[in-house]
N, C-alpha and C positions, 0 to 999 in steps of 0.2 A: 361510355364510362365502363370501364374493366370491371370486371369483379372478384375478390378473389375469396379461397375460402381462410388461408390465413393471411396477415403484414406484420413482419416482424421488423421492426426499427432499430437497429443497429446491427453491427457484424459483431460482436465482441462474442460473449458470452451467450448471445441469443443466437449468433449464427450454427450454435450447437444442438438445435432443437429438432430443427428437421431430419429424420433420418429416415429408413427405409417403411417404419412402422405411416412416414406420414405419405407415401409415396402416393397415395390417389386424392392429396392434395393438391389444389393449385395456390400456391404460396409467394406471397410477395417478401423482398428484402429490400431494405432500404438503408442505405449506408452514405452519409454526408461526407466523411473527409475521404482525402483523395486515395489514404494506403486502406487497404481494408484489413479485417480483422480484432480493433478494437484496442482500447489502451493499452491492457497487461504485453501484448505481443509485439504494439510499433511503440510504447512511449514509456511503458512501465516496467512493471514486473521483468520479464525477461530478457530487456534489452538493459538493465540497470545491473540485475545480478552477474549478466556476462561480464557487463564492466569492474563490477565489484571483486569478483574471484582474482583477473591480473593485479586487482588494486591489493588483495591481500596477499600475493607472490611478492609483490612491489614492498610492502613494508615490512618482509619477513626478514630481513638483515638485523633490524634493531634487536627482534625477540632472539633471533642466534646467537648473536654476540651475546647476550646476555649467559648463554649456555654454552660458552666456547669454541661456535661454531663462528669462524671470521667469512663474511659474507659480503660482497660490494655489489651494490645496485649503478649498471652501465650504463642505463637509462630505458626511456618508457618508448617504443613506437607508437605514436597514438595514432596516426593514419591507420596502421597495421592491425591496430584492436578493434577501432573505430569499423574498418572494412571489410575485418572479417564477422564483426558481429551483424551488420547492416547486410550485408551481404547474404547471410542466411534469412536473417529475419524477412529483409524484403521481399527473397522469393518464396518464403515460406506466405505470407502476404499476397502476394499477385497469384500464387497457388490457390487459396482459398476463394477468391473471388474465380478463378478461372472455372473452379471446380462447381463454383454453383448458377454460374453463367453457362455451363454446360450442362447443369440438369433440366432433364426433359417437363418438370412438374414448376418449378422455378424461378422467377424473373425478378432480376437485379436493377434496382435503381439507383445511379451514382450520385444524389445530390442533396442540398437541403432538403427538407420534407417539415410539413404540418397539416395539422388537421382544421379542415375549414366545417367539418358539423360532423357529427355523433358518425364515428365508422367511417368518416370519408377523409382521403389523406388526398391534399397535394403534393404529388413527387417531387415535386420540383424541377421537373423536365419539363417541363408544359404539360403534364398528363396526371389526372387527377385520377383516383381508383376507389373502390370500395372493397371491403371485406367484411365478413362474417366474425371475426374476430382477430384481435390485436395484440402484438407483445409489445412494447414500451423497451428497450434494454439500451438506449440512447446513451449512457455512461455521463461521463462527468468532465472536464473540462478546467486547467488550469487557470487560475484567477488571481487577475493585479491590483495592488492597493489603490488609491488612489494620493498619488504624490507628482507635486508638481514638477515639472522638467522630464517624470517619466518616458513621457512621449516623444523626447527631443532627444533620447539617446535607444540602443541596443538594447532591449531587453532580455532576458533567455528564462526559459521554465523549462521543467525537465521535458516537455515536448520537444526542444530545438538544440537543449546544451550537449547533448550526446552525440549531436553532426558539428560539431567545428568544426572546422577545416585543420586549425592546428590548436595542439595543445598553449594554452594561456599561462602565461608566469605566474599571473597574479589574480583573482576572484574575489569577486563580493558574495557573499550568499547572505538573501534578508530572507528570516522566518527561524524557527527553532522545534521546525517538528522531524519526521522520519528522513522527507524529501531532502532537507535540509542536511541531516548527517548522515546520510547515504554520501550524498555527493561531495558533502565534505572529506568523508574521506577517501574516495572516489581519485577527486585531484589530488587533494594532500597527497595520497599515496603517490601519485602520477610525479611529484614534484613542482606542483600549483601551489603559490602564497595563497592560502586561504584565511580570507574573514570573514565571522560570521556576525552577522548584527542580530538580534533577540531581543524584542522588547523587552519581554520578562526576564525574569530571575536566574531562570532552567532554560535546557534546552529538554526534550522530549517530557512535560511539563504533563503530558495524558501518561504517563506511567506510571506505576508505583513510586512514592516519592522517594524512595531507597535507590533505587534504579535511575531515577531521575536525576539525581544529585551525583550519586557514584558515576554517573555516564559525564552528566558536564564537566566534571572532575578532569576525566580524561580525554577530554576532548579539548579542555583550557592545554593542553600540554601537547599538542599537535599543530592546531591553530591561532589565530587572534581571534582572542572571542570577546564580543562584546558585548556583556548583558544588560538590559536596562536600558538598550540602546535605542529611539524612535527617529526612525528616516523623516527627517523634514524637507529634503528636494535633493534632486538628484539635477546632475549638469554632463554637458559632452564633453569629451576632451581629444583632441588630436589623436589621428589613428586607429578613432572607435572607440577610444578607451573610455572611461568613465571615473565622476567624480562624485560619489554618494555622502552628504552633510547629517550626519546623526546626533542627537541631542543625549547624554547621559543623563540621570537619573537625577543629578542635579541640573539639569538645563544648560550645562554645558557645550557650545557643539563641538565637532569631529568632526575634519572634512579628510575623507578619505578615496584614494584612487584606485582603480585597478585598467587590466586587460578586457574584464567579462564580470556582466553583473548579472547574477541569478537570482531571479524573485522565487520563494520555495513558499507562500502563508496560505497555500490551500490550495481546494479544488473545491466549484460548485456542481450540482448537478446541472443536467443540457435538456429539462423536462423545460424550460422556460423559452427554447428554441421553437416548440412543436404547437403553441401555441391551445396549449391543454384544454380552457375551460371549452372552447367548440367541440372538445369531445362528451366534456359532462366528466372529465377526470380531474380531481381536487389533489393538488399541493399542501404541504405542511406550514410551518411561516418560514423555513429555511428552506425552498422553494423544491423540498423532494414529492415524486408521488406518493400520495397515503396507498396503502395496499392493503388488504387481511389477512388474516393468517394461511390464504389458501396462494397470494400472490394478486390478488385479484384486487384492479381500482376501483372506485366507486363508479365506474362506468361500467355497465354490461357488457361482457364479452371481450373485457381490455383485461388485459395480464400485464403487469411489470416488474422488473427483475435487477439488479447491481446496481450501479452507483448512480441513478435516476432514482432510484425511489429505496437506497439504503445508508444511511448515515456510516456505519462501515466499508469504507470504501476499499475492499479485497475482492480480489481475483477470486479467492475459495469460497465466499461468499456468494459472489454473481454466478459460481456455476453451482453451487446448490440452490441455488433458487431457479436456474435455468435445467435442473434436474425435476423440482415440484413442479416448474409451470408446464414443462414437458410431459407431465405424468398428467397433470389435471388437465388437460387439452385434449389427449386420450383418453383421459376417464372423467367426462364431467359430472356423471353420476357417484365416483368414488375417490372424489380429492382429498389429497393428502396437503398439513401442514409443512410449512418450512419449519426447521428448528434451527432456532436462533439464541437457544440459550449459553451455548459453549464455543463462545469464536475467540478462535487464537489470531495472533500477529507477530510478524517480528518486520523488527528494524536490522538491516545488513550493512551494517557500518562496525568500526572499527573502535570499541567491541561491538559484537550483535547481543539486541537485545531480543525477548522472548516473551509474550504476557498471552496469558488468556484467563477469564472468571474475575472478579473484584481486586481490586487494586486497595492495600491497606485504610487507606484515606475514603475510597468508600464505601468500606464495612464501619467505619465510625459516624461519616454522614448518616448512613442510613439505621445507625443503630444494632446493627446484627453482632452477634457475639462471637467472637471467634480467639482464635490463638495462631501464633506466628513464629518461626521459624527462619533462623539465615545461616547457611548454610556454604562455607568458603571452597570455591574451587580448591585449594592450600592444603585443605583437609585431607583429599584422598590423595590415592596413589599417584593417577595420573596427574594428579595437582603437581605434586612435588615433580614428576618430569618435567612439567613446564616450567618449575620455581614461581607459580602464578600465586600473586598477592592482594590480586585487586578485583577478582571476579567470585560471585555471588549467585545462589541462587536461595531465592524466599518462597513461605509457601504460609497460603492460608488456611485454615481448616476449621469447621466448626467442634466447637468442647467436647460435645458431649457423641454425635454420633459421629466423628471423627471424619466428615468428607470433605473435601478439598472444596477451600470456596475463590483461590483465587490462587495461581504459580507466578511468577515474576525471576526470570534469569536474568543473567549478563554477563558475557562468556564468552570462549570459544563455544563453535557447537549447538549455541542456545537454541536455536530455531530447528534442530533437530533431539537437542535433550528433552523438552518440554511436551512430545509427542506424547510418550505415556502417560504423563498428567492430563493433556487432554482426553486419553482414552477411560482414565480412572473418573475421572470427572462426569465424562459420558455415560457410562456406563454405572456409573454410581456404587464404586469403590473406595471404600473407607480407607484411609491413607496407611495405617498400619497392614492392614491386610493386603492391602496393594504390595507396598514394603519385602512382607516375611511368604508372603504365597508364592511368592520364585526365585529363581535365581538369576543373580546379577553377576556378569564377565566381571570377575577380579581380572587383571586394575583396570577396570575401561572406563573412561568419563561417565558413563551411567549413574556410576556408585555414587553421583554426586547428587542424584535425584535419589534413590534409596536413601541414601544417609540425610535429606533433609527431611524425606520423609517420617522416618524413624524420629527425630529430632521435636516433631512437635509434640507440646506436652498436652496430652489429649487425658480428658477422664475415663475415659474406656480402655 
């Protein structure tokens, strides 16, 4: 039986831990699916947002004309987009694993893996190993309802729908969270009939409820939205296509058809794969690993990291926790916290949305006092360039010592305006003095965060 001195279990975010500092290690990698490198790089983050950029080239005729710029969309190559964005990513993928198949300290294993007793992994090559300590960074994993006919048709999650072969007329999309209007407007853009099915009310329903409503708004006016709507069975139809039956709010049903159906209602964690309790590692009851503030599970000498053991399921995320558990591995005598207080997100859909700190709804749950601010793109300069009507940015703050207790945009930009809130936030800057201590590019979108800033009616 091998022995090593560390096993890090996934390639994603944990694959960034070893470096030269660990070099008179001998380190195990273990990596189940067959592309390596982890969600953000083959199914996420970065293969989404490449799509999403042509996607906002693609719907930029409406906003022209609007501004007397006459624009026609010729149409979309989607092999072309599709091949050039796979095509990077893939080798950027087969690179990484090559790169660590070739260090001399190293050894890659390509398969399932779990742990059969405290420290001992089987690879799933036939070859069981030990180590001295563990990182956990397993990620997380696309997850289907449970509806009957399911299994008798095509499925797609954002793992599979970004390889079609060809662009679809027509889409189902069931769910109403980010996954869900990313890719909505994703196709929309492309020229895909999109519909979306939403049990609830809202579609992005965790955000600010301001943001939340304004976004379904404008999203009823792109696609068929269907709120309130609950999938009762889904059926095949001739050519792959599919026939999804949903019930309205009144119990009504809808039987609706398309080209391509995309289930978008979550992602679990893949800690339920590794078969944890033989490590002595404890799960939460939504099956993440517990960890403490150091990154560290209830098992000795087990570290774990992203979307295994974080309810936030972000890329920024899983590499600052793959930055603490990196530090504390070299210094077990002087670990350092993760800081989890100030996590931003955005949604890259059409509009992008923007949030980090307390969402209006829950500084009332919990009681906290605060004061609120909304704040119209329209307002500034650059607003009126765009003749923009419909975009907002909100900001929370506490009364008295004036610091921001929660941002919420929706915009162009948002997921780049909302930086300095995050840093004001961090760093524990009072929203006025944030505001008046510098200076902001007359006319540049910025002024849009200044001017909300300024706008909250604070007692100081």
């Amino acid at each position: 039986m091998r022995h090593f001195d560390l096993c890090i279990i996934g390639s994603g975010s944990g694959n960034s831990i070893p470096d030269e500092r660990f070099a008179d290690q001998k380190i195990a990698i273990v990596e189940k699916n067959p592309v390596y490198g982890g969600t953000c790089l083959n199914v996420g983050c970065i293969p989404t947002k490449m799509f999403v950029y042509p996607a906002d080239l693609a719907g930029s005729p409406e906003q022209a004309r609007r501004l007397g710029v006459d624009l026609d969309l010729e149409g979309v190559r989607w092999a072309d987009i599709r091949d050039r964005i796979f095509g990077r990513i893939d080798a950027i993928a087969a690179g990484g694993a090559k790169y660590r198949e070739d260090s001399d300290n190293i050894t890659l294993f390509r398969a399932p893996a779990h742990f059969v007793g405290p420290r001992t992994l089987d690879t799933g090559t036939g070859e069981v190993i030990t180590a001295d300590r563990y990182v956990i960074a397993a990620g997380s994993r696309a997850t289907l309802p449970e509806v009957p006919g399911l299994d008798q048709v095509t499925v797609h999650t954002s793992d599979t729908v970004m390889r079609l072969d060809r662009l679809p007329k027509s889409m189902i999309i069931v769910g109403g969270g980010f996954v869900a209007a990313e890719f909505a407007h994703v196709f929309g853009a492309y020229g895909t009939a999109v519909t979306i099915l939403q049990r609830s009310d809202a579609l992005l329903r965790q955000e600010d409820r301001d943001v939340s409503r304004r976004f379904t708004e404008l999203m009823a006016r792109k696609v068929d939205l269907r709120l309130e709507h609950a999938v009762r069975r889904v059926e095949p139809l001739a050519d792959d296509r599919v026939a999804v039956i949903a019930a309205d709010a009144a119990g009504t049903e809808h039987r609706l058809e398309a080209d391509v159906l995309l289930v978008a209602t979550g992602r679990v964690p893949n800690g339920d794969t590794l078969n944890l309790p033989a490590a002595g590692v404890e799960v939460d009851q939504d099956g993440y690993v517990v960890v403490d503030d150091h990154q560290q599970t209830t098992a000795d000498g087990v570290f774990a990291l992203g979307d295994v053991c974080s309810h936030r399921q972000l890329k920024h995320v899983a590499n600052h926790e793959a930055r603490v558990v990196q530090h504390n591995l070299l210094h077990p005598d002087a670990m350092i916290d993760a800081d989890h207080r100030f996590v931003p997100h955005a949604v890259f859909a059409e509009p992008q949305v923007a949030s980090v700190g307390l969402t209006e709804q829950q500084a009332e749950e919990r009681g906290i006092p605060y004061v609120t601010a909304i704040q119209e793109y329209g307002s500034i300069a650059y607003g009126w360039a765009m003749e923009d009507t419909e975009h907002f940015a909100k900001m929370l703050a506490d009364p008295d010592t004036g610091l921001l207790l929660g941002a919420h945009l929706i915009g162009p930009q948002a997921s780049s305006l909302i930086q300095p809130l995050i840093q004001a936030m961090s760093f524990g800057l009072p929203a006025h003095q944030m505001a008046r201590g510098q200076y902001w590019i007359h006319p540049a979108m910025a002024e849009l965060v200044e001017n909300a800033l300024l706008a909250l009616p604070l007692r100081t």
